[in-house]
N, C-alpha and C positions, 0 to 999 in steps of 0.2 A: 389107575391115574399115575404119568408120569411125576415123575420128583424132582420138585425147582433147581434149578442148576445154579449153583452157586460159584462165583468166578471167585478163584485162591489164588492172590499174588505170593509168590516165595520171597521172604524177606533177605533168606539166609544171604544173600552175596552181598548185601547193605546194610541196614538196621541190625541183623544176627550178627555179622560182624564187628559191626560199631557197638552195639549193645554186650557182647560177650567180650572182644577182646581190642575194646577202643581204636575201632577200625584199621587196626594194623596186621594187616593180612595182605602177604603177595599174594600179586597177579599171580606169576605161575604156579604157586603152589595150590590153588584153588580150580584155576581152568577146567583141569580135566572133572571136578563136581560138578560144573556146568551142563556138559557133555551128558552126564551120567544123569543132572535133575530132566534135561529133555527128552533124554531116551525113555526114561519114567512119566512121560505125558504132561511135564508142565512149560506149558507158552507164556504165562505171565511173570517178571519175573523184575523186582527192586531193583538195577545195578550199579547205581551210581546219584550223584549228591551228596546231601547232609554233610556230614562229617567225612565223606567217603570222598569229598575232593580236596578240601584245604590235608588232610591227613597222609594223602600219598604223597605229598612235596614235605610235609613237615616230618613223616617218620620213615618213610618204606622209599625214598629217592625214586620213585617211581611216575608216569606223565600218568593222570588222569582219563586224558584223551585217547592215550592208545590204551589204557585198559578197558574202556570204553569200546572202542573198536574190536580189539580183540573178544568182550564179551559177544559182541554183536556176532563175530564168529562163528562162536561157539554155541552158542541160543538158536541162531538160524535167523533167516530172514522175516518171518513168519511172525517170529515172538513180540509179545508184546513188554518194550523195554521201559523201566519206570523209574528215573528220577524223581529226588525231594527238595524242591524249593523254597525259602524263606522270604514267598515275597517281594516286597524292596530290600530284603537282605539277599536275595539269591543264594548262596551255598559260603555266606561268610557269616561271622559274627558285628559288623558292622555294616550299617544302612550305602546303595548304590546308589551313583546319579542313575538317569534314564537311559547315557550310554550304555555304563554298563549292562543295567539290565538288557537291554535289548542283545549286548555282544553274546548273556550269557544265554538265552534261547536260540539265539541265531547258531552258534556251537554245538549246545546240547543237540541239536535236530542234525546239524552236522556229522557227531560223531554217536551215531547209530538210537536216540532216544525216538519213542514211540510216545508217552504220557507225559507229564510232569505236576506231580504234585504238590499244589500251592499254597502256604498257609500262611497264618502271619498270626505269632506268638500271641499279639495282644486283643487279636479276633475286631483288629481296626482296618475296615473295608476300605478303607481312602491305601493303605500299604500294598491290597491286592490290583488293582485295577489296572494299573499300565502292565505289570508282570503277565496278569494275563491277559492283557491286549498283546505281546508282543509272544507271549508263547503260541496263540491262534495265528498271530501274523508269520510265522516263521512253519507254519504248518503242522502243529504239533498238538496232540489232545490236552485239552486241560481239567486237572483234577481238582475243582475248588475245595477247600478244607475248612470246616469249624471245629477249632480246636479244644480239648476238653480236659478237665483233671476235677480232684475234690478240692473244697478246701478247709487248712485246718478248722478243729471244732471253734462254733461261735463267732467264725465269719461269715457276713452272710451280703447279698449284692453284687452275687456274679455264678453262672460255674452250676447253675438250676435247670430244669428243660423249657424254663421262662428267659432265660437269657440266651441259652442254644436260637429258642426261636426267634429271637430280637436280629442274634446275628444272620443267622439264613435270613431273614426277611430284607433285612439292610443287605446282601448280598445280589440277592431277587431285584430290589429297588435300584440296586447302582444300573444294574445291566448288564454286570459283565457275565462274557459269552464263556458256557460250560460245556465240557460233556458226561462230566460224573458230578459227584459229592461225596465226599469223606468225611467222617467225623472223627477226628485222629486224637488218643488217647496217650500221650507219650509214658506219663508215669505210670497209666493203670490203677489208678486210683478210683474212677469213678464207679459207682455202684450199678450192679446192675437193672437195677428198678429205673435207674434216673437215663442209665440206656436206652432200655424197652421206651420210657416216656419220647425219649427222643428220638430216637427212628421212627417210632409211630407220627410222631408231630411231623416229620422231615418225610414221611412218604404223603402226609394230607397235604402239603403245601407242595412238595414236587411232583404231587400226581404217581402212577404206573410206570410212567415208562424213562424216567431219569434212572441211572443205575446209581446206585446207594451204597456205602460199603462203614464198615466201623475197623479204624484200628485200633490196637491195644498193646498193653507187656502184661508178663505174668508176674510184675515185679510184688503185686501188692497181693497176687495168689485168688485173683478174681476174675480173670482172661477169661478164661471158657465158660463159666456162666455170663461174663458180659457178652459173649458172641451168641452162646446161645439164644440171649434174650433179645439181642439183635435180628439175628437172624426170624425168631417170632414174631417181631414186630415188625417184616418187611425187608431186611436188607437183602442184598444182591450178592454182595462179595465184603469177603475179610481175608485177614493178613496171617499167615500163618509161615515157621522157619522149619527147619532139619535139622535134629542132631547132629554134632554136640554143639548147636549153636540156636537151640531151642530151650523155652523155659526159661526159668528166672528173668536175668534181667529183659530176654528178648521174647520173641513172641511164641505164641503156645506152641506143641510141637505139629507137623501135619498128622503124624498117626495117631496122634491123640485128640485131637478134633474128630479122626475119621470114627475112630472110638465112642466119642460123645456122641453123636449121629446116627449111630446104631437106631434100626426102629425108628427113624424121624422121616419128614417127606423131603428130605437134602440130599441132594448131590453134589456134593464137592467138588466141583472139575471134574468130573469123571475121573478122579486118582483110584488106582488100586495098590492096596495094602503090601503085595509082594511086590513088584515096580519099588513102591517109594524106601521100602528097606534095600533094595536094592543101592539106590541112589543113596542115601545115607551112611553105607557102608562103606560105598567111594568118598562121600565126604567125610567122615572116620580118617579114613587113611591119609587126606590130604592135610590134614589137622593136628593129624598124630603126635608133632614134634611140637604144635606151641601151647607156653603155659597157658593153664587155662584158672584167671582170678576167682578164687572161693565166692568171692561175694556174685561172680557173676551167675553162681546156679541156685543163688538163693531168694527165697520168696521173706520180705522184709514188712512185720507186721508194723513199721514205724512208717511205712513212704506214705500211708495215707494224710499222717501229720506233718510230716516235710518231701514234698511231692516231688521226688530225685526223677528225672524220664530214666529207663535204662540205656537208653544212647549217649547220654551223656554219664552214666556212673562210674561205667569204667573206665571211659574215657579221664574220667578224674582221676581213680584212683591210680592207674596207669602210669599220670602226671605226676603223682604224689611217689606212686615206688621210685620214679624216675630221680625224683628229688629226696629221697630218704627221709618222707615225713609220712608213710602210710598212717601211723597212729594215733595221726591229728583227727582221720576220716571219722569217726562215730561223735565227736564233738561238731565239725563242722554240720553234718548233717543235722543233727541234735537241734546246731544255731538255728538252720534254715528254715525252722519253722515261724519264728521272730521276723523274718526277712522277704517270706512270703506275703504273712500279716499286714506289713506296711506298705508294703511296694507298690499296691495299685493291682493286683491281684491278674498279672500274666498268667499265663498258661506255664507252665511249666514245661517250656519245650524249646529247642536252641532258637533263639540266642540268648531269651529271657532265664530260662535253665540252668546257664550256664552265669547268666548277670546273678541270679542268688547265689549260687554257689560261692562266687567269686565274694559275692559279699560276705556272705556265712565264714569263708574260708578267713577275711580281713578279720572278721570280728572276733573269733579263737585266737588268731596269730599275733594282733597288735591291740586287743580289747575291744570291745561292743563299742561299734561305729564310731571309734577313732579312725577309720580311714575308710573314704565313702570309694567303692571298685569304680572305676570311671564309666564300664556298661551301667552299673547300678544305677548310677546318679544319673548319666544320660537318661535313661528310661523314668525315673520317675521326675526328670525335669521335662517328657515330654518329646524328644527329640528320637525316640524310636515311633510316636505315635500316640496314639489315646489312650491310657490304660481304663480297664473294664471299670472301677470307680478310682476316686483322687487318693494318693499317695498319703500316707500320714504327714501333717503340716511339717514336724518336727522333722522330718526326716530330707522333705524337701527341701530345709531352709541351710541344713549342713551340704547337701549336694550341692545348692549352689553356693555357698559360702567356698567350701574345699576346690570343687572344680569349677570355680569361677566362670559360672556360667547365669543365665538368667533361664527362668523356667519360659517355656513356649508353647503355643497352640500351633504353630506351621508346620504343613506336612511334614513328614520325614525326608519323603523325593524329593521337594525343595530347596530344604534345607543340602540335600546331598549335592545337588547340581548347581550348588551356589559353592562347594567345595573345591576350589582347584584342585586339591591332590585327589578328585576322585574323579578328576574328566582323564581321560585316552590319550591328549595330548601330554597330560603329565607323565603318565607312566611307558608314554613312548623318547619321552624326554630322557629317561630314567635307563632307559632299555641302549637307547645310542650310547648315553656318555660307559655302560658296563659292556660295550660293544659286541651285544645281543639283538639280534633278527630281530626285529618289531615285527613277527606274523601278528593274526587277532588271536592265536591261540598265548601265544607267548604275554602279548597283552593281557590276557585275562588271567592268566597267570600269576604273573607282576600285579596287578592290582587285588588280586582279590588272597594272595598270601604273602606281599610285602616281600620283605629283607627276605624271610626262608623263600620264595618264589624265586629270588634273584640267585640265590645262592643256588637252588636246585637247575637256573637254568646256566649257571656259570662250570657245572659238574663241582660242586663243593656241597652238595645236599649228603645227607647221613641217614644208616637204615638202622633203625631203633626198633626190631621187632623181639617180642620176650619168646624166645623158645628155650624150654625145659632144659636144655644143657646150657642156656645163659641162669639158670635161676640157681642150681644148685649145682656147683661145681666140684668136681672130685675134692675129696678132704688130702693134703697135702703134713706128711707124717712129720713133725721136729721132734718127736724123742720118744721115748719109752711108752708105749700107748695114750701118747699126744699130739692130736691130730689142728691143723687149723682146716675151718670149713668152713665155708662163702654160701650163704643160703638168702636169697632173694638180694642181693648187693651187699649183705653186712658179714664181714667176718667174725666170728666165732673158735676162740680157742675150747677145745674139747679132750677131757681127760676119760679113760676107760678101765676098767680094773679085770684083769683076767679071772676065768673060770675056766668049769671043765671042756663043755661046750658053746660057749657064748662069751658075751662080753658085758660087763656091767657098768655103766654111765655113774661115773664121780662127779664129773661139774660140767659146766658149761660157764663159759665168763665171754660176753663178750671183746673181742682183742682192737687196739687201739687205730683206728682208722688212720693209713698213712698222712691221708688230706686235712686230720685235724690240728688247729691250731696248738704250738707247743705253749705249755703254763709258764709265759715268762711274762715278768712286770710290764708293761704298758707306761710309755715316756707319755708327760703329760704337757700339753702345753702352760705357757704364762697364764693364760685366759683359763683352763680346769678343763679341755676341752684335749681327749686324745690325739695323740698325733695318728695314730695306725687307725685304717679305715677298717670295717670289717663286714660281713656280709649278716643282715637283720633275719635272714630264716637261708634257711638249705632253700638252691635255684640255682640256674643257669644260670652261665653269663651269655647276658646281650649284645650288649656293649661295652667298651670301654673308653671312653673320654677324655680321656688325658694319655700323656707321653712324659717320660724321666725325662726332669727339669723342669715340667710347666710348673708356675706358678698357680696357686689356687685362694680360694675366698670358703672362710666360712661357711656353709648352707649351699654351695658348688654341687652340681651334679655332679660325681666323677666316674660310676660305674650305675650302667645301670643290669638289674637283675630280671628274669623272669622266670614264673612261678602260675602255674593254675593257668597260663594263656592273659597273663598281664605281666606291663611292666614295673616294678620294684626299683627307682631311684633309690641310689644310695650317698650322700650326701658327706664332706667333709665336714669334720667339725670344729677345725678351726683354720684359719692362715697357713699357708706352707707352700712347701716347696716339695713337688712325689722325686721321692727318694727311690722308691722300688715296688717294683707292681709285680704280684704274686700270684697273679692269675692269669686264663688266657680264654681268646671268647670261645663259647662255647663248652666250656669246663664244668662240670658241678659244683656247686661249691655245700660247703655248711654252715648251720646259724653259727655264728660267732667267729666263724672265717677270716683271719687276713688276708684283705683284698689289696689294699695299697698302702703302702708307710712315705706320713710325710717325713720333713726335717726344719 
């Protein structure tokens, strides 16, 4: 008896990327693993979406479009190429009108996609239906998705194989036209029992002949019996990555699936075991130089209680080195479980993912829900969509309070194409006065990554990728076996004491950051209120607001910050006149930073 064949998409150029090293990975450094994963027999293959688009303009100064193209390349004609779509979100963290969406299938099919995989964080079917009208319309296969995770203990009202089935059915009922079904598991949380119940349910309802597939991460260290059990219960195809961009946060590895299988009636794609170390060995090599974060190879027995996706973990903590707050990371997580609990109980998967986090992250940094993240509050005011049940009352009532907003039942598309700044006309508006080509690629561009899109297409974009000789930089000798050493951004003064044959470590003191503010008294105004602004946590600067001389007020925006993928206003505190601005955009800064001094 032949052995079911089961179709293996390679994550590793998308998801293994996003998930291991917060999708900051060149194009050319990786091309030739491409090359190498097709020679090794695989046609199916992630390239591009999720995080894998706003990310090349925000960190790696790189077009989307032609790495896109050049995948296509490289893959062959033949291959079957697989985008990740959000929906009415498309590949941003904010809701599209219907332009957009439509510009962005019409594009994606343009520059070399084959599939596109559709889901929508809150598993609210009114968010899929025009996305996948216009991804069929534009010629392109669609992957409808029900999205999945656990949730913490003692919640209960969503996240079941009784709610799984609710959503496929209301999927079934709308009508919109498929040619697969995914059941995408961003954090890997969910148990493998609650699997098996669900693919069993999702093959009685789609029949034999729909193709079926389950994704997952290895983040919670239960991937490969969730596929397993998948795979018993019916599925077709799952998602498997390549070293070293396999395991932990990303998906399980291919030779270790192929491993599990042993003795089973599976066929993997027809992969073989020398081929795929083959290709692996080339993607080794292409790898070689970038840091590679601890936490991304680690399987974390806590995501079951705060449901981190691995696509977005490093993606955070990446943000967080960048900003010199990694050691905030095990608190915020910690939070997230509080912030999942109330929220209306999303999927833990972008952009809802990233809306806890962002929350989790406010409520360590400025106290428990003193400041509601604007995704947060949008979504459980309703304006992402329906959450699986209602949001806790209390929590609703501060989101609308803080971002003055009124909670709503109207679609999110709606709501979006009632948005000026989100029609085509606007951002072609946007496009003439920075005397940039309004192509539609350039367009989507501009809209779907803002102020970094414009800068990327003005040549003022910046490449922020971590490789190993950015992390730990030669130690630089000032005296008598005293060395200063830069290890992950922070300097380190370091003493050593000789021996026969070695060296013995005296101390270590961390050495005084040139960018920290000096300990001088702070002028106070009449009113108790400082004259010097200063920055509320380590972040970027965004913005800057003012110019030497303006005049200011009180409670005045003058500098705004960003941090986590939000913006951080930072506020005068009393009357004045800016005396001197001590920063410049795009600068780091630190908590307690002089930013601006009035007079």
């Amino acid at each position: 008896m032949a052995k079911k064949f089961i179709d293996i998409m390679d994550t590793t150029f998308r998801d293994g990327f996003q998930s291991v090293f917060g999708a900051r990975v060149l194009m050319n450094d990786f091309l030739p693993a491409v090359s190498a994963a097709k020679e090794a027999g695989i046609n199916h293959f992630e390239f591009g979406g999720g995080a894998r688009f706003q990310s090349l303009y925000f960190y790696l100064n790189e077009d989307a479009f032609t790495m896109m193209d050049k995948f296509r390349e490289a893959a062959g004609k033949d291959a079957n190429l697989q985008t990740l779509s959000r929906g009415v979100n498309t590949v941003t963290l904010d809701t599209g009108s219907r332009e957009l969406i439509d510009m962005h299938a019409k594009l994606f099919a343009k520059h070399g996609t084959t599939t596109i995989r559709n889901f929508d964080a809150l598993n609210d079917v009114k968010n899929l239906e025009y996305s996948a009208q216009r991804i069929k319309h534009h010629g392109l296969k669609h992957e409808v998705v029900v999205t999945m995770m656990d949730l913490p203990p003692n919640c209960v009202g969503a996240h079941d194989a009784e709610f799984y089935e609710k959503c496929l059915r209301e999927i079934l009922d709308s009508g919109i036209e498929f040619d697969s079904v995914c059941f995408k598991d961003a954090s890997g949380t969910s148990s493998p029992e609650k699997v098996y119940q669900t693919i069993k349910m999702a093959r009685r309802l789609l029949g034999d002949n729909v193709h079926l597939r389950l994704h997952t991460h290895e983040t919670a260290g239960v991937s490969i019996a969730c596929y397993l059990a998948a795979l018993e219960a019916g599925a077709d195809g799952i998602d498997l990555a390549a070293s070293p961009v396999s395991g932990g946060t990303s998906q399980p590895d291919i030779l270790t699936m192929l491993h599990a299988v042993k003795g089973k009636d599976y066929d993997l794609g027809g992969l073989e075991v020398d081929k795929i170390l083959k290709y692996e060995d080339v993607l080794h090599d292409c790898l070689k130089d970038y840091f590679m974060p601890p936490e991304a190879t680690q399987v974390s027995p806590l995501i079951p209680f705060s449901p981190m996706p691995g696509g977005a973990l490093t993606a955070n903590t990446q943000m967080m080195r960048d900003n010199n707050i990694l050691d905030k990371f095990p608190a915020v997580i910690k939070a997230m479980r509080e912030v999942v609990e109330k929220g209306g109980y999303g999927t833990s998967v972008t952009p809802v993912s990233q809306f806890y986090f962002q929350q989790a992250f406010n409520n360590v940094m400025f106290g428990p829900w003193k400041k509601i993240a604007e995704g947060y509050g949008k979504m459980v005011l309703g304006y992402f969509g329906k959450t699986p049940v209602t949001p806790s009352a209390d929590i609703v009532e501060l989101a609308a309070k803080q971002l003055n907003l009124e909670p709503t039942t109207a679609p999110a598309i709606d709501i979006a194409d009632q948005d000026e700044t989100k029609s085509i006309a606007y951002t072609k508006a946007i496009l003439e006065k920075e005397g940039i080509e309004a192509t539609e690629e350039n367009i989507f561009i501009a809209a779907a990554c803002k102020e970094k899109g414009i800068a990327y297409l003005k040549g003022e974009g910046k490449v922020m990728v971590r490789k190993n000789s950015d992390i730990i930089k030669p130690a630089t000798k000032y005296g008598s076996n005293q060395f200063s050493v830069t290890v992950n951004g922070h300097n380190y003064n370091v003493e050593v004491a000789d021996g026969f044959d070695n060296f013995t470590l005296k101390s270590i003191t961390p050495a005084k950051e040139s960018n920290q503010p000096k300990d001088e008294p702070k002028t106070v105004s009449s009113t108790g209120a400082s004259n010097e602004i200063t920055a509320t946590m380590s972040a970027g600067v965004f913005k800057i607001l003012v110019n030497i001389g303006d005049s200011v007020k009180a409670g005045q925006t003058v500098v705004i910050l960003e941090a986590m993928k939000m913006e951080i206003p930072i506020e005068a505190g009393c009357d004045g006149e800016v005396e001197e601005i001590l920063i410049s955009q795009g600068q780091t800064v630190e908590d307690g930073q002089l930013l601006v001094k009035l007079k």
